[in-house]
C-alpha positions in Angstrom: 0.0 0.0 0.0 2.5 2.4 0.9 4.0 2.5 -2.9 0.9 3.5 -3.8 0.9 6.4 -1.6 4.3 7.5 -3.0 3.4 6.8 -6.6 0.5 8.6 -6.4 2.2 11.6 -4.6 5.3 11.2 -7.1 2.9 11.4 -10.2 -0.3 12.9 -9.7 -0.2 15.3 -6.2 3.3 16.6 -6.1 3.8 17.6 -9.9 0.9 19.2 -9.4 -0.8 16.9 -12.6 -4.4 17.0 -13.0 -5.3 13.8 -10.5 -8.3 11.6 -11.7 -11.4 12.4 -9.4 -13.1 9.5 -10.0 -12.0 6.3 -7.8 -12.7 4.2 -10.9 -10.5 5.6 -13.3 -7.6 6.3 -10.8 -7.8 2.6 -9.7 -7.7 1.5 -13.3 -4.9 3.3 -13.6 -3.2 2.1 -10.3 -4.2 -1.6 -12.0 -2.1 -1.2 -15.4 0.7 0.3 -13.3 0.7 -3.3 -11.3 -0.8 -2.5 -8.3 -3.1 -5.1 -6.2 -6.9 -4.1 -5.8 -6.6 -4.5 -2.6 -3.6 -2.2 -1.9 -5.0 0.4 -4.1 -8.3 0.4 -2.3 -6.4 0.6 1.4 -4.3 3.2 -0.5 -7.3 5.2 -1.2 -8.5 5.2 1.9 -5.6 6.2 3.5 -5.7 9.5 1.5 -9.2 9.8 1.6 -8.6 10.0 5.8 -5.9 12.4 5.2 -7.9 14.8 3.6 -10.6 14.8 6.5 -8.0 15.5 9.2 -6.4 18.5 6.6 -10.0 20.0 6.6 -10.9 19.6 10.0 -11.0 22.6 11.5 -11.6 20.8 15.0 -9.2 18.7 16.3 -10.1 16.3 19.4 -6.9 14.6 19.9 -5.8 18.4 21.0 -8.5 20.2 22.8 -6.9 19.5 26.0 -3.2 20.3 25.2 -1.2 23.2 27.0 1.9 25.0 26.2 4.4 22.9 28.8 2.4 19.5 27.3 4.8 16.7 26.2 3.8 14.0 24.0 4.3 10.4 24.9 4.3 7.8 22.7 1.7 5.0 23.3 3.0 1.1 23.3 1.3 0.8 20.1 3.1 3.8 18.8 6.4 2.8 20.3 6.0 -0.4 18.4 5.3 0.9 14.8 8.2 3.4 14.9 11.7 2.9 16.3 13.5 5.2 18.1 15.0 7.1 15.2 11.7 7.6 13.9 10.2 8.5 17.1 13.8 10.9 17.6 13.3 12.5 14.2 9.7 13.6 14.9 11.1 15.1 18.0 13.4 17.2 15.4 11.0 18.1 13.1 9.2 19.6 16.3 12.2 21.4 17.4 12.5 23.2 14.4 9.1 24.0 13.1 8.3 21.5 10.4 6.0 20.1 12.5 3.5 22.1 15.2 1.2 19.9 17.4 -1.3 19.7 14.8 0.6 18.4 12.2 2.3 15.7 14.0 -0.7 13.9 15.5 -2.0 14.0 12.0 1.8 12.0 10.6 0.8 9.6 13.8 -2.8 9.3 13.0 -1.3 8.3 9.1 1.7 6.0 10.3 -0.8 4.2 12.3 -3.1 3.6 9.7 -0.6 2.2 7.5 -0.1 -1.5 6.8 2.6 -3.4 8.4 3.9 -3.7 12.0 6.8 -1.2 12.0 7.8 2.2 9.5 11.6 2.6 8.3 12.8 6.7 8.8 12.6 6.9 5.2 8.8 6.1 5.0 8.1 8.3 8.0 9.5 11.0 6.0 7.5 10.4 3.2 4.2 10.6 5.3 4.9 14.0 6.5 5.4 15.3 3.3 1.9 14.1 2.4 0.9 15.4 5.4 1.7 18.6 5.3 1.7 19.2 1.8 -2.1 20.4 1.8 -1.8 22.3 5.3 -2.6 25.8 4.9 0.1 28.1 6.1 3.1 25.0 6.2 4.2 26.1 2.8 7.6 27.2 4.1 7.4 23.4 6.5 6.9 21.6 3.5 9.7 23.0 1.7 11.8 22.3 4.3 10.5 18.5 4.5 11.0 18.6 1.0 14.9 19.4 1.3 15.2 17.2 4.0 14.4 13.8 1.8 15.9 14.9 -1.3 18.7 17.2 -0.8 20.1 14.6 1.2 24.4 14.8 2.0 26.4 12.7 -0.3 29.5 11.4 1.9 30.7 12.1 5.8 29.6 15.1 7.4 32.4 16.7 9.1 
């Protein structure tokens, strides 16, 4: 499912192409690209739940959040991302790609995806979907954006 998601982003949302608005068509096309039905349908929904929590203008899983509140990972959560993805979520915090908002909507989207654990490199993907619809997180998304591809060849020093 989650090559879907990144084909779909890669082809259709990010190169700002014209993407099919019919589910039919757009899962046609998934199926001559050699996709599973299955997948594409999970995909599907994935994004379809992505776009209700970029439109919400309520958010529950924040009403009761304070300036000095820390986020804690549940068990669950703890299990689908390792430390390294759980540290680099912390960063992204730290330097304002991600507010509050943003980065219970990633969690909301890592949990929902298939499989029992998320590599760094996927989590990064799913905040770029995340928060490339978020009005006012232009400037975050371009900085998620140089943060996957503008990546360091050799040491750092």
């Amino acid at each position: 499912m989650f090559d879907i998601l990144v084909y779909l982003f890669e082809n259709y949302i990010h190169n700002e192409s014209e993407i099919f608005v019919d589910h039919d068509d757009l899962t046609k096309e998934l199926s001559l690209a050699g996709f599973h039905d299955d997948d594409i349908f999970r995909a599907l929904q994935w994004l379809d739940s992505l776009s209700k929590l970029q439109e919400s203008h309520v958010k529950p899983y924040l009403t009761k959040m304070t300036v000095s509140s820390m986020r804690i990972f549940t068990p669950q959560e703890a299990r689908k991302m390792d430390t390294n993805c759980q540290g680099f979520l912390m960063f992204l915090e730290q330097i304002n790609v991600l507010d509050a908002s943003t980065r219970e909507m990633v969690l909301d989207r890592v949990m929902d995806l298939d499989g029992q654990s998320i590599s760094l490199d996927d989590l990064k993907w799913v905040v770029l979907m995340v928060l490339f619809n978020v009005p006012g997180r232009e400037s975050a998304y371009a900085q998620m954006e140089d943060l996957i591809f503008d990546e360091p060849d050799g040491q750092l020093h």
